[in-house]
N, C-alpha and C positions, 0 to 999 in steps of 0.2 A: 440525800440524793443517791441514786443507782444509776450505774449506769452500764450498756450492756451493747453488742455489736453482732454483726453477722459472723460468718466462719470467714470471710475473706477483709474483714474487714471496710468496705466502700462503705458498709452505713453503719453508723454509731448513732445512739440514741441515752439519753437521760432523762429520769423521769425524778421529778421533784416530790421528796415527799416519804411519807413509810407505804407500803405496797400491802397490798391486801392481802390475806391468804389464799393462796391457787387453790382449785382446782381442777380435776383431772377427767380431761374427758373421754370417753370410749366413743363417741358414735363414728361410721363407719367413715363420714366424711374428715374428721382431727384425722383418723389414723391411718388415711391416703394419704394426706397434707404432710404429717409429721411423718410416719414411717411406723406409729407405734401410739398409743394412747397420747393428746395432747396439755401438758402440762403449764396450767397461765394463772397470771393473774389482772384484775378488772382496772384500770387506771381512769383515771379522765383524761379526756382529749385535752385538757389544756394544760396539762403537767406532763406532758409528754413531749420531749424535742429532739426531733431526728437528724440526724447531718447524714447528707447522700441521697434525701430522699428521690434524685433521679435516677437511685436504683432498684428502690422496691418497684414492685411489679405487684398489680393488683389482682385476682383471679375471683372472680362472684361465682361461688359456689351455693349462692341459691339467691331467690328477690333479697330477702334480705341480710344477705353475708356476704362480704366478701376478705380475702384471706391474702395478707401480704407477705412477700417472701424477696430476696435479693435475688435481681435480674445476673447475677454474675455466679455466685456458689448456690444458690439455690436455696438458702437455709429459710426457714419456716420462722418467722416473725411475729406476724400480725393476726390477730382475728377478728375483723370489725365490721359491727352492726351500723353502719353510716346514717338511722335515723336515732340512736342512741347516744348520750354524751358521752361513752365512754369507751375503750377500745381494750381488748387482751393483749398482752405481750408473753410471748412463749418464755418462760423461765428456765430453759438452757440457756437462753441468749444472752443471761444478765451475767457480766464480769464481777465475781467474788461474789461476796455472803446476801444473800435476802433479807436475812432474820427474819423469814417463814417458817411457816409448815404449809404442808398439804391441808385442806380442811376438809373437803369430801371427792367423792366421784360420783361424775353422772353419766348417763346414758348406758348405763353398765349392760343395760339389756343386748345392748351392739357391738358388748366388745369381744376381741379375738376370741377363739377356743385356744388359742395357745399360751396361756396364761392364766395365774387367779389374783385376785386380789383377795389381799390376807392382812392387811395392814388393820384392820378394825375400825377404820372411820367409814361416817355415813357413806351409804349408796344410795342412787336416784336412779329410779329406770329410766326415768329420762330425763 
């Protein structure tokens, strides 16, 4: 089990289970939302259990996204395709160890100029 919270703590979340390898996305929309490239990983909706949820706050940043965050500190949570059985959770949010790695990056074609990626795993231009 993992378990992981906002910055202000109103929502805590646990997700049952080993977690997938994140990851990282450049397109220009993650890196409004988070501040910086967004780093997740895929879960299923139904190993996922949130306490607080009357403080995420949902933002549909396109038909089919929309992108959850805590209505009190703001911190960037969620990234879910709501016709999809499954949902991203941003991997700063989890308290203690993943026992991850990164696996790739995509959208690289979007991301910052002020930055490179150097780490040598796959890129997807999108």
């Amino acid at each position: 089990m993992h378990r992981g919270s906002c910055l202000c703590g109103k929502i805590t979340f646990r997700v049952e289970g080993e977690l997938a390898p994140p990851d990282a996305c450049h397109c220009s929309r993650c890196r409004k939302h988070s501040g910086h490239y967004f780093a997740s990983t895929e879960v299923a909706k139904d190993r996922l259990f949130v306490e607080g949820d009357e403080f995420v706050r949902w933002y549909s940043s396109s038909e089919k996204v929309r992108r959850g965050f805590c209505s009190v500190c703001g911190s960037s949570l969620f990234f879910d395709p709501p016709h999809r059985d499954w949902i991203a959770i941003a991997m700063g949010a989890f308290d203690g160890a993943t026992n991850t790695r990164l696996a790739l990056h995509i959208f690289v074609a979007d991301k910052g100029d002020y930055y490179e990626i150097a780490d040598g795993l796959p890129q997807n231009a999108r």
